[in-house]
C-alpha positions as CSV (number, residue, x, y, z in Angstrom):
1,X,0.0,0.0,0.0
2,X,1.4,3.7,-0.9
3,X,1.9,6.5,1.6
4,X,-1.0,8.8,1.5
5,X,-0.3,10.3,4.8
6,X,3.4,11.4,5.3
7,X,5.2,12.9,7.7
8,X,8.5,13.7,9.0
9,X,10.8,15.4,11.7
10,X,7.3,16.8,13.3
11,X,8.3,18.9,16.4
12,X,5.6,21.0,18.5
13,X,6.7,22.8,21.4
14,X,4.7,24.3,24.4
15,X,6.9,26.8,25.9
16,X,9.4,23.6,27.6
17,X,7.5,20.8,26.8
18,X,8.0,19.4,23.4
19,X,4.8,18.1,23.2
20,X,6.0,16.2,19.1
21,X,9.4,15.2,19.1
22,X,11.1,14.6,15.6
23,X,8.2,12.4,14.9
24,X,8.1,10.0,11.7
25,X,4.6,8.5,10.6
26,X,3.3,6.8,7.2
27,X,-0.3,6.1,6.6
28,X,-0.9,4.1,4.0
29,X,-4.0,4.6,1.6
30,X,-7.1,2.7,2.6
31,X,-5.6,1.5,6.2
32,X,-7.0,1.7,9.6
33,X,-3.8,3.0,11.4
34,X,-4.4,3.2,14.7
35,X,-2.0,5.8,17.4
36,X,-2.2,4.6,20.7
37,X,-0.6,5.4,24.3
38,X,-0.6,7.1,27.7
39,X,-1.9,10.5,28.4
40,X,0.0,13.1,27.5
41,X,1.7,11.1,25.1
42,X,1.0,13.8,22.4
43,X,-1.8,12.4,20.2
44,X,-4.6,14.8,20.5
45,X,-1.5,17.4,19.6
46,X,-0.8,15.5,16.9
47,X,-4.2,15.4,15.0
48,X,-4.1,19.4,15.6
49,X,-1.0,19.2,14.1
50,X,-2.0,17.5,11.1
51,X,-5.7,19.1,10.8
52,X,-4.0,22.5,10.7
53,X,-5.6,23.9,14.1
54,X,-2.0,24.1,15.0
55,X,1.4,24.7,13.8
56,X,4.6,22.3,14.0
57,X,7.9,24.0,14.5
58,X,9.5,21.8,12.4
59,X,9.1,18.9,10.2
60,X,6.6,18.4,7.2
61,X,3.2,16.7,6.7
62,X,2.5,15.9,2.9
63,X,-0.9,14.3,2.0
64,X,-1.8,12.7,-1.3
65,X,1.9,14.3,-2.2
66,X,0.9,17.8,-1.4
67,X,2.5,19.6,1.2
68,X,-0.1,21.0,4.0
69,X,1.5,22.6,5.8
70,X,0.5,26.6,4.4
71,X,-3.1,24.7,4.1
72,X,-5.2,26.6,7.0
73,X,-8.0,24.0,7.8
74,X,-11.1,24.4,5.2
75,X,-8.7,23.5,2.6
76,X,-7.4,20.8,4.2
77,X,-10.9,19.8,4.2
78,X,-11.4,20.6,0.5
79,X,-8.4,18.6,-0.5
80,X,-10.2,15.4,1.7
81,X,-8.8,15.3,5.0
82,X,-11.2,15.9,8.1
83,X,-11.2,15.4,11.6
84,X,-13.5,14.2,14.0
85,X,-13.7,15.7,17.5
86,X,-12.8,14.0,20.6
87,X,-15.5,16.2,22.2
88,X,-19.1,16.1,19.8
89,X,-19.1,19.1,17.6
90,X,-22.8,19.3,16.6
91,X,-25.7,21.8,16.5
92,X,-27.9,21.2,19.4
93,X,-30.3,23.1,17.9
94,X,-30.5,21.5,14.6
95,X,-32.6,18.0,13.7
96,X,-29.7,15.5,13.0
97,X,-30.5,15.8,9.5
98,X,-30.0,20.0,9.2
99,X,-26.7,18.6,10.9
100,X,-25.7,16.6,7.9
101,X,-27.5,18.5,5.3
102,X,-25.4,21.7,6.3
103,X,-22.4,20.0,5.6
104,X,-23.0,18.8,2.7
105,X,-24.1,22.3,1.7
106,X,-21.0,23.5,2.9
107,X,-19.6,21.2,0.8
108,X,-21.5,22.2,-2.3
109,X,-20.1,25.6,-1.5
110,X,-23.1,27.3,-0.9
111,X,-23.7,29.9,1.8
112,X,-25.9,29.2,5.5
113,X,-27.4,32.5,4.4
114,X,-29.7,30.4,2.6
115,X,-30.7,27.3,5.0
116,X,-34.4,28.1,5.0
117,X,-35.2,27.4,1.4
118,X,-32.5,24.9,1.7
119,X,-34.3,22.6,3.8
120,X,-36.9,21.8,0.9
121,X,-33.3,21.2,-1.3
122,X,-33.1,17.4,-2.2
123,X,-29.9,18.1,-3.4
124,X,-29.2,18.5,0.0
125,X,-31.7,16.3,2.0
126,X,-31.3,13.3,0.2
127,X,-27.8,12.9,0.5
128,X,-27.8,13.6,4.3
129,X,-30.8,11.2,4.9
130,X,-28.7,8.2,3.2
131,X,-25.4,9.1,5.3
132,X,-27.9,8.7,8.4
133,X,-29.2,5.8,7.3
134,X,-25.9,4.1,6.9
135,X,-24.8,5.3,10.5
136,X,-28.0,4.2,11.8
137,X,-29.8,7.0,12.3
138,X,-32.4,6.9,9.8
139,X,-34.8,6.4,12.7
140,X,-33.9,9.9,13.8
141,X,-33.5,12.4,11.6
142,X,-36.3,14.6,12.2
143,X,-35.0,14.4,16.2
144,X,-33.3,17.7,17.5
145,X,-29.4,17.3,17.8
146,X,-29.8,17.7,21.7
147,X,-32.0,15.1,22.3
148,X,-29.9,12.4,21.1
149,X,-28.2,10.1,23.5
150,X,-24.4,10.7,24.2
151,X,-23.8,7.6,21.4
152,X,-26.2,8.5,18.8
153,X,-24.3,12.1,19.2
154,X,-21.4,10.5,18.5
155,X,-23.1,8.6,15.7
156,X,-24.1,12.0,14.4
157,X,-20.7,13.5,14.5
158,X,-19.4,10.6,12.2
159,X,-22.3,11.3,9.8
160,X,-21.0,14.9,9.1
161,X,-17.4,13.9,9.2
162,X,-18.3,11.5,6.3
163,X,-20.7,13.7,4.7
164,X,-17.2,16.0,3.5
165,X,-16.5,12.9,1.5
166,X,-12.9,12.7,3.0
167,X,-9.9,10.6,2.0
168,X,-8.2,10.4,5.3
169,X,-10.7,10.9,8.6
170,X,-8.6,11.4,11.5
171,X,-10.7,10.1,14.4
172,X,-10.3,11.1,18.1
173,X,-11.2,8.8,20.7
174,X,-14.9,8.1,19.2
175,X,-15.5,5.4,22.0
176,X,-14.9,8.4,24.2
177,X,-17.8,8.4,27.2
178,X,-19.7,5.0,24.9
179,X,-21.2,2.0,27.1
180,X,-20.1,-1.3,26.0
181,X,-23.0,-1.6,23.9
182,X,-22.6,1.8,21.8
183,X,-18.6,1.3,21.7
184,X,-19.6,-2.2,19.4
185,X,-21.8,-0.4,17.5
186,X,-19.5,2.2,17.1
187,X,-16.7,-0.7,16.4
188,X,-18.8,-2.2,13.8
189,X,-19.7,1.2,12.1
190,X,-16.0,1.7,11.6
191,X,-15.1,-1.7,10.4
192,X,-18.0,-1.3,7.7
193,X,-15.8,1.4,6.7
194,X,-12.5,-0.1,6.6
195,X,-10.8,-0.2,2.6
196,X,-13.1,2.0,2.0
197,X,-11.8,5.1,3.5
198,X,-8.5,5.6,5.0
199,X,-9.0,6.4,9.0
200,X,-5.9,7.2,11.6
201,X,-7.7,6.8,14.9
202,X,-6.8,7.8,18.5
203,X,-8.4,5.6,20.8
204,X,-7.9,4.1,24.5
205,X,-10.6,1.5,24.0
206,X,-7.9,-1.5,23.5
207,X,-10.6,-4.1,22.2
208,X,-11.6,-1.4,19.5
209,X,-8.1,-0.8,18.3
210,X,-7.3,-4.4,17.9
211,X,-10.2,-5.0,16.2
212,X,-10.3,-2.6,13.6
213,X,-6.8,-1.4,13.1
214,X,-4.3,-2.2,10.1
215,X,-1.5,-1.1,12.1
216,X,-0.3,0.5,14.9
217,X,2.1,3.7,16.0
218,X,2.6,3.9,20.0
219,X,3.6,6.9,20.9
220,X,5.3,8.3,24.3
221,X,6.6,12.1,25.4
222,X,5.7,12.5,21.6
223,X,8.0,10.1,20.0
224,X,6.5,6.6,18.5
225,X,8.9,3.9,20.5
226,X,7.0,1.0,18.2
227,X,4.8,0.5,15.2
228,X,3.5,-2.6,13.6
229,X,0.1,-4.8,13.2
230,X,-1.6,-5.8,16.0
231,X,-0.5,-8.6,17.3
232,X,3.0,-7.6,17.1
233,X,2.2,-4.5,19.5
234,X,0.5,-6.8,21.9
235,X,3.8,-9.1,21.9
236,X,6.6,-6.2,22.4
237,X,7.4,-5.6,25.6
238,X,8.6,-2.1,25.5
239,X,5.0,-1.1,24.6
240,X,3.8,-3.6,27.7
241,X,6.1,-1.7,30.0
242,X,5.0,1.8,28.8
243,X,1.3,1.6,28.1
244,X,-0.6,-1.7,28.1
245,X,0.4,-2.9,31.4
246,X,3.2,-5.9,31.6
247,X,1.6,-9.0,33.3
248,X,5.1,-10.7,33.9
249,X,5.7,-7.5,35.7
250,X,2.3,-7.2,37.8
251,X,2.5,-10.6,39.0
């Protein structure tokens, strides 16, 4: 599989901290790469870092073979890669399908100014409807964005992620405050996805990440100490030690 996502000698700095060190990360096209480890580890920095909400200090971050870094973050968006928020980023206000409907409108390039004759726009409508449907929603499109449960929310977010037709979805922590129940949901959402779009997801749900992910980058004081499939993290023992918890060692 080639590179889609490449980047190189990434540094962020907070005052003292370095918060990315000299960090080196390929994600290949169509991959679930999973970036895993403790907090403070520098992930959520990271996916700022490569969304464009912040800036490196050093290094570089080319996507489909285009450099990103002068890209502020709509047209990052534009050129297909879009975040999802650790934290839900919807309008409580809106039904969940004015949610989706106004990103796709966004993504038609029209303006909000317009929303009210937009609503009757099946242009708009019909498209968000069928991105509910497929996230299982189509129950509740017509229900107010605040009177979802905390996973349909979550459900919801996905929804408008997707409905920017993105290449690479950068996903953090979408098990974030889910039961049991709604994190295999959300699990089985994802893997529906899987070849079909190319996701780099943050997660602390362990079960999710082994599930779903291609590969895996652990990272720790913002540097990856390991990458490789699955079952190869599970097995190395500096990733044991730092994050997962070494059982030789507890017992």
């Amino acid at each position: 599989m080639s590179a889609l996502l490449e980047v190189r000698g990434l540094v962020k700095r907070f005052g003292g901290l370095v918060a990315t060190n000299a960090l080196d990360l390929d994600v290949a096209e169509g991959e679930i790469h999973a970036l895993i480890g403790p907090n403070g580890a520098g992930k959520s920095t990271l996916i700022n870092l490569l969304s464009g909400e912040l800036r490196p200090d050093a290094g570089s971050i080319c996507f489909a073979g285009e450099d990103l870094l002068p890209l502020p973050v709509p047209r990052r968006v534009r050129r297909g890669l879009t975040r999802s928020f650790q934290i839900t980023s919807i309008l409580p206000a809106f039904t969940a399908l004015e949610n989706v409907a106004l990103v796709v409108q966004a993504g038609q390039g029209h303006s909000f100014h317009f929303w009210r004759d937009a609503r009757r726009d099946r242009t708009l409508i019909d498209p968000a409807r069928a991105m509910l449907e497929r996230m299982g929603l189509g129950g509740r499109v017509d229900i107010r964005a605040a009177d979802l449960s905390h996973g349909e929310q979550r459900q919801l977010e996905l929804a408008m992620a997707l409905a920017t037709k993105p290449r690479l979805l950068l996903l953090d922590e979408p098990m974030a405050g889910l039961g049991p129940v709604e994190s295999q949901g959300m699990t089985s959402t994802l893997m529906d996805l899987k070849g079909e779009i190319t996701i780099l997801l943050v997660e602390h749900d362990m079960d999710a990440v082994f599930a779903l992910a291609d590969r895996v980058t652990v990272l720790v004081y913002g540097q990856a100490i390991a990458r490789g499939t699955p079952a190869e993290i599970r097995d190395n023992a500096d990733v044991r030690a730092a994050y997962l918890g070494d059982p030789e060692e507890a017992a």
